[in-house]
C-alpha positions in Angstrom: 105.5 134.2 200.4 109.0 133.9 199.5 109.7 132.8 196.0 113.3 131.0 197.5 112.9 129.0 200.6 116.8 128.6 201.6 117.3 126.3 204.8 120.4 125.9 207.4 121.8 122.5 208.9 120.0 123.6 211.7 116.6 123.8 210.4 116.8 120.4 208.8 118.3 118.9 212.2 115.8 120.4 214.2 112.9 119.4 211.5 114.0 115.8 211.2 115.2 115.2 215.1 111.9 114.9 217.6 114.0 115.5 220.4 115.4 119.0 219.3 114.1 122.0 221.3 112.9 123.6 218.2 111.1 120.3 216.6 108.0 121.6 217.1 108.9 125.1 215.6 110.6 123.9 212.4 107.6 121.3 211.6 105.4 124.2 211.6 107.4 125.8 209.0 106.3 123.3 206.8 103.0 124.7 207.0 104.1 128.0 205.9 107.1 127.7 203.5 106.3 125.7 200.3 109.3 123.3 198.9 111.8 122.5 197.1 113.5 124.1 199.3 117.6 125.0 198.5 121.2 124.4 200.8 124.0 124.1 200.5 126.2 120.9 199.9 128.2 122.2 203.7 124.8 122.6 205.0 124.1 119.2 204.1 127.1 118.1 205.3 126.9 119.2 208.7 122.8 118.2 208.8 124.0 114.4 207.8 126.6 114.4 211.0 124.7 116.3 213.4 121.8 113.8 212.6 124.1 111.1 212.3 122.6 107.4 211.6 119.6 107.4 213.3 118.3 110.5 211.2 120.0 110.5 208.0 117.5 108.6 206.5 115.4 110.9 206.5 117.2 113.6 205.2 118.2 111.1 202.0 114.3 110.1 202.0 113.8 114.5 201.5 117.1 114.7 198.8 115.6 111.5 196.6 112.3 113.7 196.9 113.3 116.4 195.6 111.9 118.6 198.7 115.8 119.5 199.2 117.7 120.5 196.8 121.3 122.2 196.6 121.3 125.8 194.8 124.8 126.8 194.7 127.8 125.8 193.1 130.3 126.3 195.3 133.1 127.4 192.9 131.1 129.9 190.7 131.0 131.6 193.8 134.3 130.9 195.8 135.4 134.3 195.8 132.0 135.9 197.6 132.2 133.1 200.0 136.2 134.0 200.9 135.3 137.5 201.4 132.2 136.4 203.7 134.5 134.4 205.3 137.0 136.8 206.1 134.5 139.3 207.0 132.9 137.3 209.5 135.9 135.3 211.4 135.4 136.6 214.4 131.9 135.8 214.4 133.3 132.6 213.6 131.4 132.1 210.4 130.8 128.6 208.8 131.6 127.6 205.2 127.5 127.1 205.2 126.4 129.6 206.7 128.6 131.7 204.4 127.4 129.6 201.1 123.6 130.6 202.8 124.3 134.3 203.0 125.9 133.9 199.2 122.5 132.5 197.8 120.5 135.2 199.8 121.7 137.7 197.2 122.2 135.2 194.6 118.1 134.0 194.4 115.6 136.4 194.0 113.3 136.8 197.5 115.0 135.2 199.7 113.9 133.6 202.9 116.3 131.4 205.3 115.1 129.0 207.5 117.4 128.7 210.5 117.9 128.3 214.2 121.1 129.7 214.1 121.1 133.4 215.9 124.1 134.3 213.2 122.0 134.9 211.4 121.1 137.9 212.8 124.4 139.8 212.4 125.0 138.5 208.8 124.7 141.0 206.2 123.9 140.3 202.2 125.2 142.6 199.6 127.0 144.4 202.4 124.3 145.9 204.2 121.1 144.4 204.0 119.6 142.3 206.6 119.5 138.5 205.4 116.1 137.9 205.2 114.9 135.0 207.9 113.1 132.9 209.9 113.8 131.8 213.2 112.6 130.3 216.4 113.7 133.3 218.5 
C-alpha cells in the first residue's frame, strides 16, 4: 500500500460525477487506497470547473473532511515545475499534472490516482516511471 495517495482532477471528477465513464472505476479505488489523499491546488482548480455546480459540493464536503488535502506549495517548487513544464510542452503538459509529477518525487511512495493516459509518458526524477493507477 502506498504510504502517499496523490490524486488528478480527473480522478476526483470521475469519483464525484455518476455519469463519468470511469465512475465506477474510481469508486472502487476507494476500497483500495486509504485517505487523506494529496493534490494539488491546479488539480483542484480544474476538478471544481470540470464538476462545476452540480458537483462541487461534493468536492468542498471531501476538503472540509479532510479526505483531500493539498501537499505542495506551489512556490517552494516553482522551478521543478518550469522545468517539467518545458520538458513536456509538446505533450502539452498541465500546470497540475506538472505540480502531480513534482510531489511524486517530493513524497515518499508515491501512488497517483488518475484517468489521465499522460500519465504514462511522464517521468519523475528524470527517468523513473511515475508510479500510478489508472482505468486503462
Amino acid at each position: 500500500m502506498a504510504a502517499n495517495v496523490l490524486v488528478d482532477a480527473s480522478f476526483l471528477v470521475a469519483l464525484i460525477n455518476r455519469r463519468d465513464r470511469n465512475h465506477a472505476w474510481a469508486a472502487a479505488q476507494t476500497l483500495t487506497f486509504q485517505r487523506p489523499w494529496k493534490t494539488c491546488e491546479p488539480a483542484l482548480s480544474e476538478a471544481f470547473y470540470n464538476l462545476g455546480p452540480p458537483g462541487s459540493p461534493r468536492l468542498i464536503e471531501m476538503l472540509s473532511r479532510r479526505a483531500v488535502i493539498c501537499g505542495l506549495p506551489i512556490n517552494e517548487h516553482l522551478d521543478e515545475i518550469i522545468a517539467l513544464l518545458r520538458k513536456y510542452a509538446d505533450v502539452p503538459m498541465s500546470l497540475a499534472d506538472a505540480c502531480l509529477v513534482r510531489m511524486s518525487e517530493v513524497f515518499s511512495d508515491p501512488m497517483l490516482l488518475t484517468t489521465d493516459s499522460d500519465f504514462h509518458i511522464y517521468r519523475r526524477h528524470g527517468r523513473q516511471v511515475v508510479p500510478h493507477v489508472s482505468p486503462r
